[in-house]
C-alpha positions in Angstrom: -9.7 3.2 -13.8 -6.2 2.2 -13.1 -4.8 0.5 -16.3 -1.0 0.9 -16.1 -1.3 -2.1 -14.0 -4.3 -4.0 -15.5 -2.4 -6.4 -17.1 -0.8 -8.2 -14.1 -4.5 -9.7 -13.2 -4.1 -11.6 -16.7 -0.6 -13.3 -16.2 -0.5 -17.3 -15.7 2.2 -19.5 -14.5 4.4 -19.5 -17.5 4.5 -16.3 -18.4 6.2 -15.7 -14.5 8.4 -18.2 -15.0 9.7 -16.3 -18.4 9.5 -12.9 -16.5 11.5 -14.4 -13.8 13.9 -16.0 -16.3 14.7 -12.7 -17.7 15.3 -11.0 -14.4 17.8 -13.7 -13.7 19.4 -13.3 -17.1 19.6 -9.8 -16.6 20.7 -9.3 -12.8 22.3 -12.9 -12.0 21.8 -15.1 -9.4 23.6 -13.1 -7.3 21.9 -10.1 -7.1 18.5 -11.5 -7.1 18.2 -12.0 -3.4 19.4 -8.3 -2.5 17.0 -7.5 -4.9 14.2 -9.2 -3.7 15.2 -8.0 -0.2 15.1 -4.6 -1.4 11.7 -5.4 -3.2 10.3 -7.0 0.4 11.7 -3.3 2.3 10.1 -1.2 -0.1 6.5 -2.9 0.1 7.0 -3.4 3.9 7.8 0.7 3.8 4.2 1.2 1.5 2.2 -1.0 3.7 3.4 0.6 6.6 2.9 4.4 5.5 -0.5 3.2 3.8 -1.5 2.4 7.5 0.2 5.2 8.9 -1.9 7.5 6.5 -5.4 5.2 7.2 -4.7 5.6 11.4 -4.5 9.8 10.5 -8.0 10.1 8.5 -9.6 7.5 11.0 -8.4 9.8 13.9 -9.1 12.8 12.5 -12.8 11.8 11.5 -13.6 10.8 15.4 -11.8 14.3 16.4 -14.8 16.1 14.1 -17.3 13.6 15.9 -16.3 14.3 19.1 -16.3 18.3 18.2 -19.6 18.7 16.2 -21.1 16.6 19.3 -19.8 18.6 21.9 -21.3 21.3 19.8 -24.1 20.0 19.4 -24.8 19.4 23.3 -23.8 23.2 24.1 -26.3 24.5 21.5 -28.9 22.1 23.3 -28.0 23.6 26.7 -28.5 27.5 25.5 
């Protein structure tokens, strides 16, 4: 089990609001929308390799399918 990120599951309203508070403190309100636009790339960039990697095992299981089937039918021919 996962538990270096357990803990987000448990936070409430308020305790966002102080995280978010600190990130201001500590970055400004300037950087915080370059940061959060860098934030939005970088899960945009997961997403889009996690379904990159999903379309490769899905393909791959249908190409051994489609070979132990065409296998299969030769060995029924003999």
């Amino acid at each position: 089990m996962n538990t270096s990120l357990a803990f987000i599951g448990g936070l409430g309203g308020q305790e966002m609001i102080v995280i978010f508070l600190i990130v201001l403190l500590l970055f400004g309100a300037k950087k915080l929308p370059e940061l959060a636009r860098g934030v939005g790339k970088s899960m945009g960039e997961f997403k889009k390799a996690r379904e990159d990697f999903e379309r490769e095992i899905t393909r791959s299981e249908e190409e051994v399918r489609v070979k132990e089937a065409a296998g299969k039918e030769a060995h029924d021919k003999a």
